[in-house]
C-alpha positions in Angstrom: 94.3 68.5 99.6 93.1 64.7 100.2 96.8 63.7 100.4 98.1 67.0 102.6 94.9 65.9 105.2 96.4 62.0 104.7 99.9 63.4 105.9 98.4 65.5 108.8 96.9 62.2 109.9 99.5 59.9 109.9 102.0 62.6 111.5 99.6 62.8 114.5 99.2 59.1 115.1 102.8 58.8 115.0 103.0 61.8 117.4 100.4 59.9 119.5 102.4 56.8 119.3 105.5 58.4 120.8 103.6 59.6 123.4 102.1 56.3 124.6 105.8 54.9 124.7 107.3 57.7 126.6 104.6 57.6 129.4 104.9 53.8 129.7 108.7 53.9 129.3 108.9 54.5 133.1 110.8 57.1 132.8 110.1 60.7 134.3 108.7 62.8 131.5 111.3 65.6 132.5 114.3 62.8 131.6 112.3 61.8 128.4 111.9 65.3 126.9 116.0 66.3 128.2 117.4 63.1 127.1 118.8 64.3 123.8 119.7 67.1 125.3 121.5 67.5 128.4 124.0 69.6 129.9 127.7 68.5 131.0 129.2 70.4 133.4 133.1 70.2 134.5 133.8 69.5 138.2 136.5 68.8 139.8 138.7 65.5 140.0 137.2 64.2 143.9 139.5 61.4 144.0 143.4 61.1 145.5 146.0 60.8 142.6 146.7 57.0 142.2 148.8 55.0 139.5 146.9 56.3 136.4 146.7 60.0 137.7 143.7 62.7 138.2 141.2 62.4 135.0 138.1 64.3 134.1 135.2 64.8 135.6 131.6 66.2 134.4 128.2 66.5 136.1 124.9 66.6 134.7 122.4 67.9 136.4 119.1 65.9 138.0 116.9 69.0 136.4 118.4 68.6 133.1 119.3 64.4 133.0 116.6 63.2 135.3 118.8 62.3 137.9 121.9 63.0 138.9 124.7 61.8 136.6 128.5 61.9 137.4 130.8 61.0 134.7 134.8 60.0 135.3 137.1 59.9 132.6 140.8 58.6 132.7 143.5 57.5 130.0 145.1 54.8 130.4 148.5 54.7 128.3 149.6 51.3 127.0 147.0 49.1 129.4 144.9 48.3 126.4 145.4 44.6 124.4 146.5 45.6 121.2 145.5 43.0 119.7 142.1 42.2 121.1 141.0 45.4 122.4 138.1 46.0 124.9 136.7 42.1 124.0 134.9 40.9 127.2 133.3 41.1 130.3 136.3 40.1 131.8 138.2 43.3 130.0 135.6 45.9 130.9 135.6 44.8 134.7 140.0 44.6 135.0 140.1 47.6 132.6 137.3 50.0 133.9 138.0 53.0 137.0 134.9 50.8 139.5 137.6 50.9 142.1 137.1 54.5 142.1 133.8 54.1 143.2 133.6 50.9 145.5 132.3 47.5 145.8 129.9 46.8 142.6 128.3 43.9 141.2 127.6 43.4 137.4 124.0 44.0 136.1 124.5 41.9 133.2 126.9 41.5 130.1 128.3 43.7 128.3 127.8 45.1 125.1 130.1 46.5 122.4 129.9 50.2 121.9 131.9 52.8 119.4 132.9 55.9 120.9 133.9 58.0 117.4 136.8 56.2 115.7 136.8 53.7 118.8 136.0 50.7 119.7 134.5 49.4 123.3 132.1 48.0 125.6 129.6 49.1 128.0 128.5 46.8 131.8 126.2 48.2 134.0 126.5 47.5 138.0 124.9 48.0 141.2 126.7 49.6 143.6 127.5 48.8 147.4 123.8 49.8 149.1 126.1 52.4 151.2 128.1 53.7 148.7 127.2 57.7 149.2 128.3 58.4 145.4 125.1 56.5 143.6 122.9 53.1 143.4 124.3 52.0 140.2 127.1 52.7 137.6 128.1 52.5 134.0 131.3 51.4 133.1 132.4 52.4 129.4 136.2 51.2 128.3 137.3 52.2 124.5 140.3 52.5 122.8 143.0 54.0 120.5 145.2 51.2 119.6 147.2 50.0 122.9 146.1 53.0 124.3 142.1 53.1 126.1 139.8 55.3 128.2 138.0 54.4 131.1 134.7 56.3 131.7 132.8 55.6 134.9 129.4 57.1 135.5 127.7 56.9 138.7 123.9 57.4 138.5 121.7 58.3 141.4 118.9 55.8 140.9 118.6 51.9 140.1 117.6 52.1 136.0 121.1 52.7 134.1 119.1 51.8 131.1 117.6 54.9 130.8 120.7 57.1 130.9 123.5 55.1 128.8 122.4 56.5 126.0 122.7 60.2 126.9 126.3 59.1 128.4 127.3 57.4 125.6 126.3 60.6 123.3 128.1 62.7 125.7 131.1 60.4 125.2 130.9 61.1 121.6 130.8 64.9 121.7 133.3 67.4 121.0 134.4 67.7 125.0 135.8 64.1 125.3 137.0 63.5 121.8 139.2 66.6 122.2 140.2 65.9 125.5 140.9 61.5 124.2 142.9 63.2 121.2 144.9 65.5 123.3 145.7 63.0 126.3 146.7 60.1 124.2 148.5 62.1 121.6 146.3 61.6 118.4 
């Protein structure tokens, strides 16, 4: 019983423990408590057809992600170093879709990320102050071989900390890996 009580005891402080971090993590407790689990919905492509072609495009909802989160997803065939891959802040910025959504500025470096079986990195930027889509974006560039994917996300507030995570999940989940098998021929 002493060591059942001991167990009880420790589970709660931990309990109280994650508590203390969520509330001073700054982010909404709605976000916190949705983060592992929210919900992509497919939109439609909302950009003209351009060299690479119309991609994907998902939405998850400010109720269910905290804020507004649009995600953009395009292949692009044979535009990858096949040798290097995705190795640089110079690679995400020329390889990355941010000329879909306007003028942005880099928030810091990058930092290597695995998408399944893939390789990458990850840059977050501010965008324009008038840009209508968001305040600030995620750019995410992995590849298959020569082959890459460019995911842009375009979040509605200033703190793209708090959501790469739960983009990065959703970039590992069944919806994209199907969609990166199918569209680069895997």
């Amino acid at each position: 019983m002493r060591q059942i009580g001991r167990i009880a005891i420790v589970a709660a402080s931990l309990g109280g423990v994650l508590a203390t971090v969520l509330a001073w993590s700054g982010l909404p407790q709605r976000a916190a408590a949705t983060a592992t689990a929210p919900v992509w919905t497919e939109m439609a492509w909302p950009f003209p057809s351009d060299p690479f072609g119309k991609g994907k495009a998902f939405r998850c909802q400010a109720a269910d992600c905290g804020v507004e989160v649009k995600v953009y997803l395009r292949a692009k065939i044979g535009f990858c170093n096949c040798t290097t891959g995705v190795a640089d802040d110079d690679d995400v910025d020329r390889m990355g879709d941010l000329v879909l959504v306007g003028d942005a500025s880099p928030l810091g470096t990058s930092r290597p990320v695995r998408i399944a079986w893939m390789d990458g990195r990850s840059r977050a930027y501010t965008l324009n102050a008038r840009n209508p889509l968001g305040k600030t974006a995620i750019s995410v560039v992995f590849r298959e071989r020569c082959d890459m994917i460019a995911a842009t996300a375009v979040l509605g507030h200033d703190r793209p900390a708090a959501i790469e995570p739960s983009v990065i999940e959703f970039l590992n989940g069944s919806t994209v890996l199907r969609w990166a098998e199918i569209t680069l021929g895997l």
